[in-house]
MIVEXTI-686841 format. One record per residue (C-alpha): residue number from 0; z, y, x. Coordinates in steps of 0.5 Angstrom, whole numbers, always signed. Example, Ala and Ser with C-alpha at 12.3 -4.5 7.8 and 13.67 -1.06 7.14 Angstrom:
<atoms>
torpa_w_v_u
0_+16_-9_+25;
1_+14_-2_+27;
</atoms>
This chain:
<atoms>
torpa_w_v_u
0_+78_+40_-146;
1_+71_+40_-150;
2_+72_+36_-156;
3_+66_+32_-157;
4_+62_+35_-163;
5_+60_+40_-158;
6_+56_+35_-154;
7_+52_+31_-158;
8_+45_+29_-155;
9_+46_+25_-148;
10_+44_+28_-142;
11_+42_+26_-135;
12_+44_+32_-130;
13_+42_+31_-124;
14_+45_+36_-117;
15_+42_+35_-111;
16_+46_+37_-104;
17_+42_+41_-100;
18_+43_+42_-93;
19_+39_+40_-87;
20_+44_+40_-80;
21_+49_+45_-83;
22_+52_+40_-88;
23_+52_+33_-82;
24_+53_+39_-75;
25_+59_+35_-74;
26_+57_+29_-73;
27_+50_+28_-72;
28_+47_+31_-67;
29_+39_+34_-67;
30_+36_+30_-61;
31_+30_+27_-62;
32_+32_+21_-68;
33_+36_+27_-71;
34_+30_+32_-72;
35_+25_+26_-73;
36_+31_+24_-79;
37_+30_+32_-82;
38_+23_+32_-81;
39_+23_+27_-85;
40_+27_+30_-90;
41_+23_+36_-90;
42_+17_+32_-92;
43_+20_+28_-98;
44_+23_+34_-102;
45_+16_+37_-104;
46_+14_+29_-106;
47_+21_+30_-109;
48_+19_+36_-114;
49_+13_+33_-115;
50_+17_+26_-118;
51_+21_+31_-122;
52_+15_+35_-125;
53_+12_+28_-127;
54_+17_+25_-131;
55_+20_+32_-134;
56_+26_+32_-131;
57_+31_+38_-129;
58_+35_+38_-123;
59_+41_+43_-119;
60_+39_+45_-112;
61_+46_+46_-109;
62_+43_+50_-102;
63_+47_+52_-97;
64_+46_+59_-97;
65_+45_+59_-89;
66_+38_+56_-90;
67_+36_+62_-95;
68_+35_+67_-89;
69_+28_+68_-87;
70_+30_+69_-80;
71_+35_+70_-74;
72_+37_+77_-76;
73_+36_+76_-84;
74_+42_+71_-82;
75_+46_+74_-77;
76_+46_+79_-82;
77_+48_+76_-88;
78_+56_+72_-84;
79_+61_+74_-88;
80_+66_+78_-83;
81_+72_+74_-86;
82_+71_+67_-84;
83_+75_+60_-84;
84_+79_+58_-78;
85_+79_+51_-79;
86_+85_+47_-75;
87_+79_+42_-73;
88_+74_+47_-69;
89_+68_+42_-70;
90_+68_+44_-77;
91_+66_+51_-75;
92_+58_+52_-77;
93_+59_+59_-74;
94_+59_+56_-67;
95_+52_+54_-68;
96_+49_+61_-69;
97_+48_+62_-61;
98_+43_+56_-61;
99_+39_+57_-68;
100_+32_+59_-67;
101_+29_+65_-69;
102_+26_+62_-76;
103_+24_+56_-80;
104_+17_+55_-76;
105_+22_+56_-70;
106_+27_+53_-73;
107_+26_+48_-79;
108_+33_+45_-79;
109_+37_+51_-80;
110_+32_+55_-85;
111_+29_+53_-90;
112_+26_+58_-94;
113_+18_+56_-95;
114_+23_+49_-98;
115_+27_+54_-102;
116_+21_+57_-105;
117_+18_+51_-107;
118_+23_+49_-111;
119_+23_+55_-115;
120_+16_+55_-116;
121_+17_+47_-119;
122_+19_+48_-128;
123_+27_+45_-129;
124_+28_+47_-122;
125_+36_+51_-121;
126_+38_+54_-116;
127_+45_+53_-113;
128_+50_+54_-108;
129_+52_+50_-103;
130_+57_+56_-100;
131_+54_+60_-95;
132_+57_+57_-89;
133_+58_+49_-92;
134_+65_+51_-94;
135_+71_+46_-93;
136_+76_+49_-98;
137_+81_+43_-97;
138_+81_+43_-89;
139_+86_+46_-85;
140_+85_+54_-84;
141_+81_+55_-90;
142_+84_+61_-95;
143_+82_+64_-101;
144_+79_+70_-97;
145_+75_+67_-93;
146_+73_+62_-99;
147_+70_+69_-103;
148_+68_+72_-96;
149_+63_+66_-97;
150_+61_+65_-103;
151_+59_+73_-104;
152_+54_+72_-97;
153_+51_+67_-101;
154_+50_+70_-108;
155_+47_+77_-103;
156_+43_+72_-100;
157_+39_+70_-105;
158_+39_+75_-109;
159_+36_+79_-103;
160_+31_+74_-101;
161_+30_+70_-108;
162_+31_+75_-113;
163_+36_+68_-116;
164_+42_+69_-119;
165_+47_+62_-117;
166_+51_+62_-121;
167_+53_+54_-121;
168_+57_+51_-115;
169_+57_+44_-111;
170_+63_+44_-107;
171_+62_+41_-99;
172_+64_+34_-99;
173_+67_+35_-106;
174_+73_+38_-104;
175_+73_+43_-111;
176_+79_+48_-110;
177_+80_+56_-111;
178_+76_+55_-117;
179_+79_+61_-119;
180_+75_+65_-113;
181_+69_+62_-115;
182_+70_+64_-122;
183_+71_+71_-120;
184_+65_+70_-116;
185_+60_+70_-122;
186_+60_+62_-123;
187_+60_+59_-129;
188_+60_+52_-127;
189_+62_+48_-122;
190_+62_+38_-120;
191_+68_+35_-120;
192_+71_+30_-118;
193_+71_+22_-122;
194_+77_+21_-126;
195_+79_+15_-122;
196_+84_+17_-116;
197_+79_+15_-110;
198_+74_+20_-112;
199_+80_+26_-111;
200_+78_+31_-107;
201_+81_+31_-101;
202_+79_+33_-94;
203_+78_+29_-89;
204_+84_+28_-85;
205_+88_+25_-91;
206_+82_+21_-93;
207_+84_+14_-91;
208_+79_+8_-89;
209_+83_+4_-96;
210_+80_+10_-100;
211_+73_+10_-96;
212_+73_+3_-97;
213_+74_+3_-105;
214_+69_+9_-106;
215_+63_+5_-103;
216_+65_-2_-107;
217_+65_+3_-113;
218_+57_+4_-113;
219_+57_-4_-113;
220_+62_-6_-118;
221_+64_-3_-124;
222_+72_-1_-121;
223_+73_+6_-123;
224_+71_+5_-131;
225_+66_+9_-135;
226_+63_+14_-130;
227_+59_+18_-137;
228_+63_+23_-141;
229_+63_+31_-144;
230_+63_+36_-140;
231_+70_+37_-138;
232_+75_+43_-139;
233_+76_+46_-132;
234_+77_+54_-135;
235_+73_+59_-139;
236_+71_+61_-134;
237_+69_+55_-130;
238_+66_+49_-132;
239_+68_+42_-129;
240_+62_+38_-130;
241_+64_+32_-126;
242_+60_+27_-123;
243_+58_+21_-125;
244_+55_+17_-119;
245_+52_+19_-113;
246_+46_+15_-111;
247_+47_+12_-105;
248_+43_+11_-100;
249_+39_+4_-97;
250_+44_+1_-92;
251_+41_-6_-90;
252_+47_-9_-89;
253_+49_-9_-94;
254_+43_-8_-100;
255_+38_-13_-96;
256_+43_-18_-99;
257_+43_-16_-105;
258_+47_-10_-106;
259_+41_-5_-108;
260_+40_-9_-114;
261_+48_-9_-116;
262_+49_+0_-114;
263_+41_+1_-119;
264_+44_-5_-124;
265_+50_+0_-124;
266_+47_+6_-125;
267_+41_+4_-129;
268_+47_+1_-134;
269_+51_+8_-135;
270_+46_+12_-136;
271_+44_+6_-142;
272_+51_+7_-143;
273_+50_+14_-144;
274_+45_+15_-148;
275_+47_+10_-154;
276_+53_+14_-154;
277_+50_+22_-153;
278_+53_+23_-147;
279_+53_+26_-141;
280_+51_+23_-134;
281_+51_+26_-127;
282_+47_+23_-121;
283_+47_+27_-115;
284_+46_+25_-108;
285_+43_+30_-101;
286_+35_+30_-100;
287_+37_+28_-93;
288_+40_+22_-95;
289_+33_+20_-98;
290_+30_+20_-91;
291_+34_+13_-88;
292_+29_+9_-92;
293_+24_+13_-95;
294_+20_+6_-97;
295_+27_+4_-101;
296_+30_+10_-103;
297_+24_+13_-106;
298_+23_+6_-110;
299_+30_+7_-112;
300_+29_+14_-116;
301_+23_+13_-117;
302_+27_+6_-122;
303_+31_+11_-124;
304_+26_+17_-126;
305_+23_+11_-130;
306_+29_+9_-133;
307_+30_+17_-135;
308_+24_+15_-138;
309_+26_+10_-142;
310_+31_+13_-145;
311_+28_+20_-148;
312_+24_+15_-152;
313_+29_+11_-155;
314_+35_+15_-155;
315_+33_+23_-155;
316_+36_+23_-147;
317_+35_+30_-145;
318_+34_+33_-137;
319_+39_+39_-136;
320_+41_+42_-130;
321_+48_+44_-129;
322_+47_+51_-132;
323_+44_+49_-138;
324_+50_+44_-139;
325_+55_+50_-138;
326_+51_+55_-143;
327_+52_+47_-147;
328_+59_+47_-147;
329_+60_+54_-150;
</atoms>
């Protein structure tokens, strides 16, 4: 564990999840709406970076390492030749190879290197990884082999197209295991999981609906206590930086009642509650997620960047990205 002296200033860290239809191939189809819902999140990412680069604030692009490919056969290429056999065969990204198009003008849905690009090209900006192949380490079938397999076609592909060494890791769906894979694989940091029991990792025939219940009543009402904190031990090698508050998305049945006050009142709450005790707090969410709404989603991060704002003033709050908070912890 780090003592607390290490980490004095409070720190908002922010890490997105970017993955276009390889992170949602298992249950969200790319017909007409789906693509109208990615072309959506296509446009809000350069507006994103535009919102960052206004009010000074890092971010964590956690990317999935298939969208680094400039083309077909930069990504058949770059398949690693040990793959996971998951038990539930829909969760196979590799299925998808046959019918992805030739490049991102062909295919946006599955490149995304002109995205990748502008992000790199924004200040504060950090590349990550997502795994190569959105990753399940906690579903049935997926080894520590095959886990390594990924994250080194991950780490190639960047750095051949890129020139960008990822040296922190988002695990898919949260599901944080074979930390010991990733440390040797060059990472030096990694999101955890909340402390509370309800956001452990687990995968998703062990996630009950009691369990998804209590996580979405979390973002509403404060049942999983303080979500600020220091970066937490994980090994030498590898810091956990666990998250603090995923920024959910607008869902009308439930925030057009009032529930979007209370999830931005959460959050805007513990990052004061961090600032005025030189903490750290840990914001993430999906570009896509954005997409849903983006009238009331984009208002709702524009709410928090402001409050950011607020707070660098009064308190000397700082913006990192998860590799600035793992040199932090040293």
């Amino acid at each position: 564990m780090v003592s607390e002296s290490v980490v004095t200033v409070p720190r908002l860290v922010i890490s997105l999840d970017f993955e276009l239809h390889w992170g949602v191939f298992d249950h969200l189809r790319l017909d007409g709406p789906g693509r109208k819902y990615f072309d959506r999140t296509r446009e809000l990412i350069p507006i994103t970076l535009r919102r960052f680069a206004d009010h000074g604030v890092a971010a964590t692009w956690a990317t999935v390492g298939m969208l680094f490919a400039r083309d077909r056969e930069d990504l058949l290429a770059a398949v690693p030749d040990v793959r996971p056999a998951y038990r539930n065969a829909a969760l196979n990204p590799y299925a998808l190879l046959d019918g992805v198009g030739r490049d991102e003008s062909e295919d946006p849905y599955h490149y995304a290197p002109s995205l990748i690009q502008a992000i790199i090209d924004t200040p504060r900006q950090e590349m990550a990884s997502h795994t190569f192949s959105h990753f399940y380490c906690l579903e049935r079938g997926a080894t520590a082999e095959s886990f390594a397999a990924d994250l080194r076609a991950a780490r190639q592909l960047a750095l051949a197209n890129f020139g960008v060494e990822l040296t922190s890791l988002v695990y898919p769906r949260n599901q944080s295991h074979f930390t010991e894979v990733a440390a040797a694989a060059g990472f030096t940091s990694y999101r955890g999981n909340p402390p509370a029991w309800f956001w452990q990792a687990a995968n998703g025939e062990d996630t009950g609906s009691a369990q998804k219940a209590v996580r979405l009543l979390d973002h509403y009402l404060p049942l999983s206590g303080p979500s600020t904190g220091h970066p937490e031990g994980g090994s030498p090698d590898l810091a956990n930086l666990p998250a603090s508050r995923f920024l959910r998305p607008y869902l009308p049945r439930l925030d057009g009642y009032g529930g979007q006050h209370l999830k931005l009142r959460r959050i805007l709450s513990e990052m004061t509650a961090a600032a005025e005790t030189g903490r750290t707090y840990h914001l993430w969410w999906h570009p896509h997620n954005l997409a849903t709404d983006p009238v009331k989603n984009m208002a709702a991060l524009d709410a928090v960047l402001r409050h950011f704002s607020r707070l660098r003033e009064r308190h000397g709050m700082e913006s990192v990205t998860m590799q600035e908070l793992s040199h932090a912890r040293q």
